[in-house]
LUMLUM-752443 format. One line per 4 residues: number of its first residue (from 1); for each residue x, y, z of C-alpha. Coordinates in steps of 0.2 Angstrom, whole numbers. Example, Ala and Ser with C-alpha at 12.3 -4.5 7.8 and 13.67 -1.06 7.14 Angstrom:
2
1> 62 -22 39; 68 -5 36
This chain:
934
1> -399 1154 218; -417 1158 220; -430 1168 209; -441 1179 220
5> -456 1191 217; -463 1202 230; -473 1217 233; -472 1231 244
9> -482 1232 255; -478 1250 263; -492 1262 261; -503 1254 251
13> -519 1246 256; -520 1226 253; -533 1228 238; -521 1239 229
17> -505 1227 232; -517 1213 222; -522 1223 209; -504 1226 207
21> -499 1209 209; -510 1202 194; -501 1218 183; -486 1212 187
25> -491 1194 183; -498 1197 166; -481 1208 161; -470 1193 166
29> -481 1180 157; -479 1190 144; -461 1192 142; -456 1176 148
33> -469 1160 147; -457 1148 152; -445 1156 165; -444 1151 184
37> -452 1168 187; -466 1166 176; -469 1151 184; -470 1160 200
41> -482 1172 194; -493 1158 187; -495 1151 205; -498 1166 213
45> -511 1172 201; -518 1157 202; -517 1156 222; -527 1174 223
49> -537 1170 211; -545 1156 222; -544 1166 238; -555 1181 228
53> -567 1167 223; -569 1160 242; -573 1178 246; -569 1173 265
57> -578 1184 280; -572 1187 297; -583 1194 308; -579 1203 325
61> -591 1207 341; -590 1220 352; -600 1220 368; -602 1232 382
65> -595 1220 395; -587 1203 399; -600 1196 410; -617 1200 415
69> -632 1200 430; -649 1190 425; -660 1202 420; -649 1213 412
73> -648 1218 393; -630 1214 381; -626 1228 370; -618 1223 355
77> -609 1228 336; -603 1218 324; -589 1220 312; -590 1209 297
81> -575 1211 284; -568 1205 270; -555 1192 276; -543 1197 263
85> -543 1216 264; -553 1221 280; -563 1230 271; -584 1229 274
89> -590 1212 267; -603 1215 255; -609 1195 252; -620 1195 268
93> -633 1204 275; -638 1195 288; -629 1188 304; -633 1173 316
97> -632 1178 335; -633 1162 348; -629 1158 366; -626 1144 372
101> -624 1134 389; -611 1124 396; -620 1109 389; -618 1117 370
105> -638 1118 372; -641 1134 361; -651 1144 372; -656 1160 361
109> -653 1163 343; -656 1178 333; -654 1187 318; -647 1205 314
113> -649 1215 297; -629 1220 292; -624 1237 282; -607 1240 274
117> -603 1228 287; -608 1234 301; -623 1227 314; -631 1234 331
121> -640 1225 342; -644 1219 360; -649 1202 366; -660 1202 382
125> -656 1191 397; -670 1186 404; -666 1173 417; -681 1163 413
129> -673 1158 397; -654 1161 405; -650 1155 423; -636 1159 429
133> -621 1151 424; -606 1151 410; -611 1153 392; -604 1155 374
137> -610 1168 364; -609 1164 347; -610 1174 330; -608 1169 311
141> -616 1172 295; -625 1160 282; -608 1160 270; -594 1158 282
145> -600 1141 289; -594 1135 271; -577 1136 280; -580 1127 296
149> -581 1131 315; -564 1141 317; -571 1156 307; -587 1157 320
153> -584 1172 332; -585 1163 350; -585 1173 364; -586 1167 384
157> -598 1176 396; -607 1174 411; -622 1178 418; -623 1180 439
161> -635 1185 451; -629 1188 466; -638 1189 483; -635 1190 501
165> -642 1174 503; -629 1165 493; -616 1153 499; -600 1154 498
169> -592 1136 493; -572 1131 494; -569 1114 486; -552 1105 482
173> -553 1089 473; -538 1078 476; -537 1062 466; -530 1044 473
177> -527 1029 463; -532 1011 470; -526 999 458; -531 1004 441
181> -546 1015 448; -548 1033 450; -554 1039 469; -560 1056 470
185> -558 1066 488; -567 1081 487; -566 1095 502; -579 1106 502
189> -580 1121 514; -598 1132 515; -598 1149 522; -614 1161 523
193> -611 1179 512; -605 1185 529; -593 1169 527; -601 1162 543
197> -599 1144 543; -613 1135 536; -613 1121 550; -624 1104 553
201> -631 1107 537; -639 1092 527; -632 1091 510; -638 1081 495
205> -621 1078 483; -625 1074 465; -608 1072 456; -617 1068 436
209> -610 1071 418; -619 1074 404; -627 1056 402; -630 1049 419
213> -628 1052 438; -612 1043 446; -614 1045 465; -626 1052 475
217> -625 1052 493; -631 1065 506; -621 1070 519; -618 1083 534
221> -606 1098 536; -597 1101 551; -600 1113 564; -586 1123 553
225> -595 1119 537; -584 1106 531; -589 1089 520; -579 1077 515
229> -583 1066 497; -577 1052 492; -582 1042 477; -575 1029 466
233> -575 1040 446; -578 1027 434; -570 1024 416; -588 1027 407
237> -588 1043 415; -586 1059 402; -572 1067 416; -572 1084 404
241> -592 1087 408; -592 1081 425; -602 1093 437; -602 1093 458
245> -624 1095 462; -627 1102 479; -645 1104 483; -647 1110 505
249> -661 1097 512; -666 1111 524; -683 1116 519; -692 1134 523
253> -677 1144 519; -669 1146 501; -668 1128 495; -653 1131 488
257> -647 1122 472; -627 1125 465; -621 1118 452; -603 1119 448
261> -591 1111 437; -580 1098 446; -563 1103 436; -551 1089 437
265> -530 1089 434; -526 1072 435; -506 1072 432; -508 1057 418
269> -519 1065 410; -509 1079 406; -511 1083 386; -491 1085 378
273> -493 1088 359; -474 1090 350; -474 1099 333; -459 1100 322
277> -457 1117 315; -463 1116 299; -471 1099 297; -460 1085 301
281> -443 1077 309; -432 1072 296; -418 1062 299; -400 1070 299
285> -409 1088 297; -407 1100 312; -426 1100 319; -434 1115 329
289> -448 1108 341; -462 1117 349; -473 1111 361; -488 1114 372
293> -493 1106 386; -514 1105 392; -520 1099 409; -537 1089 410
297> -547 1105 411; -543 1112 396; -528 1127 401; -510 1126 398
301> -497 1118 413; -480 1122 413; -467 1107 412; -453 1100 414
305> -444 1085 404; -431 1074 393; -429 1068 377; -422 1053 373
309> -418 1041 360; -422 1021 358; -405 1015 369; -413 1026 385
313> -400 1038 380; -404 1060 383; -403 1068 368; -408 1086 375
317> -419 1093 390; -433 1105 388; -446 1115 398; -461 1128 395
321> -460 1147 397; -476 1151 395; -496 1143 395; -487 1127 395
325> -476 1131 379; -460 1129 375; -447 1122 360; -431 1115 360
329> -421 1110 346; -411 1093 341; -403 1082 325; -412 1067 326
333> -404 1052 316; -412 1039 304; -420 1023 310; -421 1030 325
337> -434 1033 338; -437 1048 352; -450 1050 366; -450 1063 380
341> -452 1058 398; -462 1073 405; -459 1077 427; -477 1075 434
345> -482 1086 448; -485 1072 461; -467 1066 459; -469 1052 444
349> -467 1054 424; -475 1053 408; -468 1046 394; -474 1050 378
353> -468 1048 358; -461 1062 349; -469 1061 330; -458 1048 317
357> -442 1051 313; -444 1053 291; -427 1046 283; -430 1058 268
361> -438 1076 267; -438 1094 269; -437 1106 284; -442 1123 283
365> -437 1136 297; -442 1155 301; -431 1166 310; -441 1179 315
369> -432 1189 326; -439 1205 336; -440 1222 327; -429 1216 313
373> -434 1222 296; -432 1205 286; -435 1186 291; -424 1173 286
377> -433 1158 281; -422 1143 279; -425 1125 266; -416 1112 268
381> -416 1094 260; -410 1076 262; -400 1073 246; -414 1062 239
385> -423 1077 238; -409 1087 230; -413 1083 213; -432 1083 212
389> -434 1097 204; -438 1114 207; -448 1122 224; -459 1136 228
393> -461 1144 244; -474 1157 243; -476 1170 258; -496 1172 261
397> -505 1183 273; -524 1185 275; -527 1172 261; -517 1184 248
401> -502 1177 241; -487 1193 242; -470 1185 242; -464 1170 230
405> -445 1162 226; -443 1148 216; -425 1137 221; -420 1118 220
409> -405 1110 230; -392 1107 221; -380 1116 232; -385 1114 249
413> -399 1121 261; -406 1138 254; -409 1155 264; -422 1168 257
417> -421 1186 267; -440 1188 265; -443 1209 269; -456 1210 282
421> -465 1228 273; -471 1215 259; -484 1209 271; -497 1219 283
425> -496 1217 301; -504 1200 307; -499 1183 304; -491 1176 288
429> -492 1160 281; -473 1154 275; -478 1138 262; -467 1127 252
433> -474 1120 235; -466 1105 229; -465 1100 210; -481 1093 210
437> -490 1108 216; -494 1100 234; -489 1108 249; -474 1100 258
441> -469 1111 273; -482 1127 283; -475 1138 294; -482 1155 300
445> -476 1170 306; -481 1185 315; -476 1203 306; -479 1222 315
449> -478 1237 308; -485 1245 324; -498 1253 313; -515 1250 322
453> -522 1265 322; -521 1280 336; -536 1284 347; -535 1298 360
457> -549 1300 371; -548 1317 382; -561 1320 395; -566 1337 400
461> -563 1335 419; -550 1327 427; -563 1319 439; -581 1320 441
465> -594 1319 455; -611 1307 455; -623 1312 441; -612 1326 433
469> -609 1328 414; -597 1321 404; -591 1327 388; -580 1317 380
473> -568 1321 364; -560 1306 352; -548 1308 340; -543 1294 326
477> -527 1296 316; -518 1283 307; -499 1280 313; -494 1294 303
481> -504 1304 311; -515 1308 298; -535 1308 302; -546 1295 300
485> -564 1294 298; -572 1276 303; -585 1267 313; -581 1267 332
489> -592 1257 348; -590 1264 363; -594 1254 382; -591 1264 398
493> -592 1252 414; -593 1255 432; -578 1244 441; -588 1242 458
497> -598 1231 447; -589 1227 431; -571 1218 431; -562 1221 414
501> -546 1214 410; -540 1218 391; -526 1204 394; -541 1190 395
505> -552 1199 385; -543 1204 369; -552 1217 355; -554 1218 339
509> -537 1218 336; -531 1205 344; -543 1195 336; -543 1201 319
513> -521 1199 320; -520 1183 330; -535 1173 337; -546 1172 323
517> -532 1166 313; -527 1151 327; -535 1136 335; -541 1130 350
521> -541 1140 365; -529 1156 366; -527 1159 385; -525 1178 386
525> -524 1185 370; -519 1204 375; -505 1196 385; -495 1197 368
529> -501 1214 363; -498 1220 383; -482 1232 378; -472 1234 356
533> -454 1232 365; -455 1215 376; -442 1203 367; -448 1186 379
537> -467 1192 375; -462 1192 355; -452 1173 357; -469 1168 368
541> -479 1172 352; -470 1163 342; -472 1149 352; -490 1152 351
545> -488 1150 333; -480 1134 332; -492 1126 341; -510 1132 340
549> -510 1137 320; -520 1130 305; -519 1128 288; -530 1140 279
553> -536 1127 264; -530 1113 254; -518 1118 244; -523 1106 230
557> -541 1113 229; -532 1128 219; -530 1118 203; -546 1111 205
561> -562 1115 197; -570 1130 204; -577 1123 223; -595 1122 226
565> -600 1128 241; -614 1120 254; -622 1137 261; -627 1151 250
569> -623 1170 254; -635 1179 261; -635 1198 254; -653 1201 260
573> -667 1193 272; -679 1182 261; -692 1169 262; -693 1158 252
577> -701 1143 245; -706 1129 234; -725 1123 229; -727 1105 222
581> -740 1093 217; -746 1076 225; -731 1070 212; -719 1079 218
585> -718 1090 204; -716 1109 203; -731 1120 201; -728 1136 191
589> -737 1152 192; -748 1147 206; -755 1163 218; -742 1164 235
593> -750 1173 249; -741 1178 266; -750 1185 280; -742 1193 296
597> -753 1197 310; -742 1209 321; -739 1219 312; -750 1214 300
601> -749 1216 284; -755 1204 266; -740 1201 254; -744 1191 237
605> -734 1185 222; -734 1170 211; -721 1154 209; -709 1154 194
609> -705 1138 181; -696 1129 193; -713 1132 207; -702 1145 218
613> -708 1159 227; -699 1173 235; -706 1187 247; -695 1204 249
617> -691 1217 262; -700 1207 277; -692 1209 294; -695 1198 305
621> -695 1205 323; -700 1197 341; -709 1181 338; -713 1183 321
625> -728 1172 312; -731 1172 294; -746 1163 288; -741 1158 270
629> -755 1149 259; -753 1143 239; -770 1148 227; -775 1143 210
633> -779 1153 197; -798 1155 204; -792 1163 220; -794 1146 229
637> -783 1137 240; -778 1118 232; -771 1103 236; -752 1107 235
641> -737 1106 245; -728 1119 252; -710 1119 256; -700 1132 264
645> -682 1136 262; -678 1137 279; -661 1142 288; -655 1125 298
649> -648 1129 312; -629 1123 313; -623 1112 328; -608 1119 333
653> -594 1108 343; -597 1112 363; -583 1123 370; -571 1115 382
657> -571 1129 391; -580 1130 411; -580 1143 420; -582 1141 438
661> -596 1153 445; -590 1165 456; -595 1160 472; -583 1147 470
665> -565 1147 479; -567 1167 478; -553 1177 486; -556 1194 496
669> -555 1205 484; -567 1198 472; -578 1196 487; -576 1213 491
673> -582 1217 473; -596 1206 475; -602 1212 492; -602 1230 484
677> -613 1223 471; -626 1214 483; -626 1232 493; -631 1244 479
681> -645 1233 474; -652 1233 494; -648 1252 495; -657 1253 478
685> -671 1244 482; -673 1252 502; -673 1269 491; -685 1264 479
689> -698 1258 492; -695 1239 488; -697 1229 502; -686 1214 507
693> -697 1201 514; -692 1183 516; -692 1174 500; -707 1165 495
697> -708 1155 481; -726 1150 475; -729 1138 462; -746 1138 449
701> -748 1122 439; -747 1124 421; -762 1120 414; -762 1111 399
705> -781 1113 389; -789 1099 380; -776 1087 390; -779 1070 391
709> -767 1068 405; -772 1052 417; -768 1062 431; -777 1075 427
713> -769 1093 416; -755 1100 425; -753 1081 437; -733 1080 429
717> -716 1080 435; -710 1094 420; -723 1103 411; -720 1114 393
721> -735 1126 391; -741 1133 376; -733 1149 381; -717 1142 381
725> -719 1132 363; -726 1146 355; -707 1154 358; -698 1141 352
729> -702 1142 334; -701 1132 320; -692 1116 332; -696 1098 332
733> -705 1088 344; -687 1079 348; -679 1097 352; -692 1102 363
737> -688 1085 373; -670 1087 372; -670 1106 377; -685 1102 390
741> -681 1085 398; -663 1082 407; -656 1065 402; -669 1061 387
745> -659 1053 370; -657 1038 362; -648 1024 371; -642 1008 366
749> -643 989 376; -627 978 377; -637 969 362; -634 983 351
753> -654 988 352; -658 1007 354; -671 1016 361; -678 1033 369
757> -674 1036 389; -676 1045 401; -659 1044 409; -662 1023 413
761> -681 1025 410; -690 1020 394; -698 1033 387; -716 1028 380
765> -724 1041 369; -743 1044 372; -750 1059 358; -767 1064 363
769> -771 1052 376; -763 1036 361; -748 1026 364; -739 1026 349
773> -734 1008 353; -750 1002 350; -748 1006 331; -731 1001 327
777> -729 989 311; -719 977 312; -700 977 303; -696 994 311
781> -687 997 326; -693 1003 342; -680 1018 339; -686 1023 322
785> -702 1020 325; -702 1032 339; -687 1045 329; -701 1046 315
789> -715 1059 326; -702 1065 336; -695 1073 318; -714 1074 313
793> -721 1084 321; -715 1103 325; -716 1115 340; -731 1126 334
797> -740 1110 331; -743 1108 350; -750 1114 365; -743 1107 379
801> -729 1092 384; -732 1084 400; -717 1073 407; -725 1057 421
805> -706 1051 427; -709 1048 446; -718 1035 456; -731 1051 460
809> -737 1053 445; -732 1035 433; -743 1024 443; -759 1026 432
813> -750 1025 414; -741 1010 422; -760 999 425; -765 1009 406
817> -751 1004 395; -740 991 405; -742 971 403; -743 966 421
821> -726 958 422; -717 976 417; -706 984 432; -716 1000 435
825> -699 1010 440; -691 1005 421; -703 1016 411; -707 1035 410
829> -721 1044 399; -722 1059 390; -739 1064 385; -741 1076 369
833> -757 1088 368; -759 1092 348; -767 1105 343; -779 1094 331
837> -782 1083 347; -783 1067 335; -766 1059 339; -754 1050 329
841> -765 1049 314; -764 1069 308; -757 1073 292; -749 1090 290
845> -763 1103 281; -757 1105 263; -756 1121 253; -755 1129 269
849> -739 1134 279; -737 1142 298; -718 1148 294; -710 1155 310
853> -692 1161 306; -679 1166 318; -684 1184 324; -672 1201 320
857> -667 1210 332; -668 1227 329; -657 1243 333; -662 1253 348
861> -654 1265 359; -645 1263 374; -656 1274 388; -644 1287 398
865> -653 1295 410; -651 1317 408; -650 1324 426; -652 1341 429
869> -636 1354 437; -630 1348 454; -644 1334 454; -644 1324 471
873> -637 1306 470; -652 1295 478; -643 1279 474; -658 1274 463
877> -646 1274 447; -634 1260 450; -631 1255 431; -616 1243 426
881> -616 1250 411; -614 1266 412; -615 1271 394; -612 1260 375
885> -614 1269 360; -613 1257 346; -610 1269 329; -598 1285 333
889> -593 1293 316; -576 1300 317; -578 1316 305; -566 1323 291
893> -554 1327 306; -554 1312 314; -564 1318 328; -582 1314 336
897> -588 1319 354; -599 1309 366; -609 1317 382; -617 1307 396
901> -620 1306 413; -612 1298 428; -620 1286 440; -623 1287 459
905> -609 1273 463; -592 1285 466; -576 1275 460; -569 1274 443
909> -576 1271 428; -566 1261 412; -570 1267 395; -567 1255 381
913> -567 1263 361; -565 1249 348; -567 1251 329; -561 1252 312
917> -562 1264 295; -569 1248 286; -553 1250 272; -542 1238 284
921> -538 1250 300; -544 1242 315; -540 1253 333; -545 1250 352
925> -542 1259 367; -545 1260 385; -546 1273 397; -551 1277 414
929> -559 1292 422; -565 1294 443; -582 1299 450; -581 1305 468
933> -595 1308 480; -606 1323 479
């Protein structure tokens, strides 16, 4: 017999089921303190109580397109809700913005202001700052990083630039096993753009990971552009970052450089992870298994296999249905063992261990079947168990707790028909509470109540010629077809130029119902929101939740004192700081001035008790420098200390996600697409007078002033230039060397010694013409030594690094700052210009502080060209992009209007509207219209 409380959630918004929740909990205690159902209520009140208190964002981006040319600009809005209610999040006012390389080496970071959760914005691409390549964009604010890395928005994109100069590279890596060593056979094949073989080509192959090289060899293509590799792969080397170099040795052409990622399957590698629906295997209970297979580069492989016990004897066979997932069910017995022998694609096995066999314990199984009103979730117990006392499973979806039945065991496994309208569409957590208030068995669930919300988009043509008008009309409505009024983003995007795919690109909804709420990679995400009647899609996303969910929180932390948080909620932009004495002590009322010199504007105010100070309403925009100074009560600056409260970056965990560029393996319709691309540009280009000469590249030597360079200023192997400090802020002197120089970090001898290198080159530090060596006390290592002025000193602090690493330019440090026994080929020098030229001696100014914060990014509006009646196509307006609007307003009527203008590139155009009413509706559609020559 069970005890259950539930609320209905039909036609009521998720704020209003709570507040009706905690009503019906405080009748209930009231009438019956001690009863199973108070009990019930007690939980659940005291459940919600700790999701309101965590106040949990989510935060969703839309841009204009999936992947992008160098040069171009990314259009952008941001949807921040409340986790719980999808409702605007009113904690944060400010969101974080980063892209990242393959390498996780954050490229660009900015900041954007957010109202009733929304932000606008746009990030531009400048390939001087982004080559070309794969990236992850990246967007969270200040508050949710109190909840770790799954809540941060990730986003894959990639930036190309392609030319008819480009090559065009086929390469197969094939993997043979000598002994106990991996041997790698790479065939390449090079084709020109025209897919001419690239033959008798000299080619320079670098095959290096993220710490070292591991071969290096050059060889030459055959007469039908062929190359064969082969290289021995060593343990040591980090196989998941491995990337192919391939540089042409040809000079006076293009000097072409590729880099690729050499993506490797090898059959033992193959990732199987087995999870027992629910949580465990418990012995003489019948168990329901998912799993999910992952090959070496990261993407799910279907397989095949057997599982059998300890005697060698099949229990039950098994194999994947989709992305490498799959379940199959068994009773396994006590004291007994499983493990699955998995078919390998080269004709051998893996055998792996299925998780241990637990004599006693629970199971708990959901039976969610397709369009079915209720789910059946079913408990059951070894007898042990039986008598411990009395359990709760709790039905929670978006952090809210909805659904609650209290039951023991005395008679056998127990069913609870759980009504599927308690909970809105999305993912439901199904938990089981044991007497001691720890949860014992998780499972979750996907609910839909097909009520995302309806968008109809209606053009006023059925087709349209180059540069014509088009007016186009939205409707919103809810699914019972009344209107709604709600915050819409619009991208429209040419398909000569732009390839959209809403199965591999998902939406807001698809995020907001399924990935945000998963881990790890989800491979296609609209794949499971393709069609509402697919049965095999519905069991497929099931699987899906079997294997990639995660728990929300520690159950236990509810009954815990309230939880003190790391990161504090940003509502507003501030900057703030902290004035002390030579003892450390706060300064009260001392004169805080802050000076901005574009724009420019004088701010001033005074510190409180504890020495705080705290300026209001700045925006900081572009490469924003505020000069910030701390004054006595004569008006005069004094010997104090200034320190800022300063946003710290986060270091994100890389992605494991490459993405192979596109000249790679390309087939003929993506080439196709890509030759239309190169041909618009020269079409542009011929129209617009540009003349396509040979390419030229011409090199000027930074020059770094006040140098003290042996060589003389601008006499380096890598050279960063004032210019290019003053953008990067409020950095350290180690980020600018990590970010600068490929292979510099802290490595460690077989003695356990570590120092600074530059890949196997020691790194000596020389600060305004001083090696830092020279001054080093004894008792500290040569890697703290060294760790102290790279922390020390900061970006703004310096005028140029100059990096001496060949033979060309070491060999006068080597006589200067070498005994003569040293091997000149071990060491490499980096030579730091300050900007108080005095070396490692400065001290920091005091009462002074240069602050530079991450800049805003301001909204601004996407330009569409206006073209007169009939206007003649020129092809000089080739945009990708053909229109984004970031903020459409759906009226009283649920309707809005847009107008723009075609392009000069006939085909079709696709038209992507995403949105939401703010009050937990969310809506996406896509349509398509044609634009036919003139």
């Amino acid at each position: 017999m069970t005890k259950d409380v539930s609320i209905n959630y039909k036609n009521q918004s998720l704020k209003h089921l709570l507040v009706n929740l905690f009503l019906l909990c405080f009748t209930s205690l009231v009438s019956a303190q001690d009863s199973p159902k108070a009990n019930i209520h007690k939980l659940i009140s005291a459940a919600n109580a700790f999701n309101n208190n965590l106040a949990v964002e989510k935060l969703y981006l839309q841009t204009d397109k999936p992947s992008y040319f160098a040069g171009d600009t990314l259009w952008l809005k941001g949807y921040l809700f409340n986790a719980s209610y999808w409702d605007a999040a009113t904690k944060s006012g400010v969101l974080y913005i980063e892209i990242a390389n393959d390498s996780n080496q954050v490229m660009k970071r900015t900041m954007l202001p957010v109202f009733s959760g929304l932000a606008f914005g746009y990030i531009e691409l400048n390939p001087k700052e982004l080559p070309k390549g794969g990236y992850v964009l990246r967007a969270y604010t200040n508050w949710m990083r109190n909840f770790g890395e799954d809540y941060i928005f990730k986003k894959h994109i990639y930036l190309g630039d392609a030319t008819d100069k480009d090559w065009l590279i086929d390469y197969n890596a094939q993997i043979l096993k000598e002994g106990n060593k991996d041997k790698i056979h790479l065939a390449l094949k090079f084709n020109r753009f025209n897919t001419t073989p690239l033959g008798l080509r000299t080619i320079q192959i670098r095959i290096t990971d993220e710490r070292k090289t591991w071969f290096k060899d050059k060889a030459e293509t055959t007469i039908d552009g062929m190359l064969d590799i082969n290289f021995n792969l060593p343990e040591k080397a980090d196989s998941k970052h491995l990337t192919l170099n391939m540089q042409d040795m040809r000079t006076g052409e293009n000097n072409h450089l590729l880099t690729i990622p050499l993506l490797l399957n090898r059959p033992e590698n193959l990732d199987v992870q087995f999870m027992p629906e629910g949580g465990n295997l418990v012995a003489n209970l019948a168990a329901h298994v998912a799993f999910k297979a992952i090959g070496e580069d990261g993407m799910g492989k279907d397989i095949t296999g057997k599982v059998y016990n300890s005697k060698l004897q099949e229990v039950t066979e098994f194999h994947s249905t989709h992305s490498g997932m799959g379940t199959f069910e068994f009773t396994p017995q006590a004291n007994e063992s499983y493990s699955a022998k998995i078919d390998l694609p080269n004709g051998s096995f893996k055998t792996l261990a299925l998780p241990k066999v637990a004599n006693t314990g629970i199971v708990l199984k959901v039976d969610n079947q397709f369009e079915r009103d209720s789910c059946r979730v079913i408990v059951n117990a070894t007898p042990d168990v039986a008598a411990d006392g009395t359990y709760t499973l709790i039905g929670q979806a978006r952090g809210v707790v909805l659904y609650g039945a209290s039951f023991n065991f005395k008679n056998g496994p127990v069913t609870c028909m759980v009504n599927k309208k308690i909970f809105p569409t999305g993912i439901v957590r199904f938990i089981l509470i044991g007497p001691g208030k720890n949860a014992v068995n998780e499972r979750i669930a996907f609910i839909d109540h097909h009520d995302k919300l309806n968008i109809r988009l209606t053009s006023d043509k059925p087709s349209y010629r180059q540069r014509d008008p088009v007016v186009l009309d939205m409707q919103v409505s809810d699914k019972n077809g009344t209107p709604v009024q709600g915050s819409f983003s619009l991208a429209v995007t040419d398909d000569g130029q732009v390839t959209t795919d809403s199965i591999q690109d998902g939406s807001i909804v698809t995020y907001m119902l399924l990935t945000s709420d998963l881990k790890g990679n989800i491979e296609d995400p609209g794949y499971y929101f393709q069609s509402t009647d697919d049965v095999q899609k519905w069991q497929h996303l099931d699987q899906l939740l079997l294997t990639q969910g995660w728990i929300g929180y520690d159950w236990g932390d509810i009954f815990k004192p309230s939880k003190k948080f790391e990161y504090n909620a940003e509502p507003e932009y501030l900057i703030k700081g902290k004035v002390t004495n030579m003892f450390n002590k706060p300064v009260a009322g001392s004169g805080i001035s802050l000076l901005s010199k574009n724009p420019f504007f004088v701010m001033d105010t005074i510190t409180n008790d504890q020495g705080i100070f705290t300026f209001r309403g700045v925006v900081p925009v572009d490469t924003a420098v505020f000069f910030i100074q701390s004054r006595n009560k004569k008006g005069k600056s004094f010997n104090v200390g200034i320190e800022m409260d300063e946003f710290k970056p986060p270091v994100f965990t890389a992605v494991n996600k490459r993405v192979l560029p596109w000249y790679v393996n390309i087939d003929i319709n993506m080439l196709t697409f890509v030759k239309k691309q190169v041909q618009l540009k020269q079409e542009q280009e011929r129209i617009t007078g540009g003349i396509m000469l040979k390419e030229v590249i011409v090199k000027g030597k930074k020059i770094i002033k006040d140098s003290k360079n042996l060589n003389g200023a601008g006499e380096a192997d890598i050279i960063v230039d004032e210019q290019e400090l003053e953008k990067a802020g409020k950095t350290t002197l180690g980020d600018q060397l990590e970010n600068n120089i490929k292979g510099f970090g802290p490595r460690a001898d077989k003695y356990g010694n570590r120092f600074y290198v530059i890949y196997d080159k020691f790194v000596h530090l020389i600060i305004d013409g001083m090696d830092i060596d020279f001054f080093q006390p004894e008792g500290i290592s040569p890697y703290e030594y060294f760790k102290q002025y790279l922390d020390y000193y900061d970006a703004e602090e310096i005028k140029g690094i100059e990096v001496m690493k060949s033979s060309k330019y070491t060999g006068k440090y080597v006589s200067r700052y070498l005994p003569p026994l040293a091997e000149p080929f071990d060491f490499a020098f980096v030579e730091i210009t300050t900007r108080g030229g005095r070396g490692p001696f400065v001290k920091k100014s005091v009462g002074t502080y240069l602050y530079k914060p991450t800049p805003f990014t301001l909204p601004k509006s996407f330009y569409s060209p206006t073209y007169i009646v009939n206007s003649t196509p020129d092809m000089t307006d080739i945009r990708s992009t053909i229109y984004w609007e970031s903020n459409i307003l759906t009226d009283k009527n649920g309707k809005a209007t847009v107008t723009f203008y075609t392009a000069d590139n006939p085909g079709s155009y696709s038209i992507t509207m995403e949105g939401s009413d703010m009050e937990g509706n969310l809506g996406v559609k896509r349509e398509k219209i044609m634009v036919i020559s003139r």
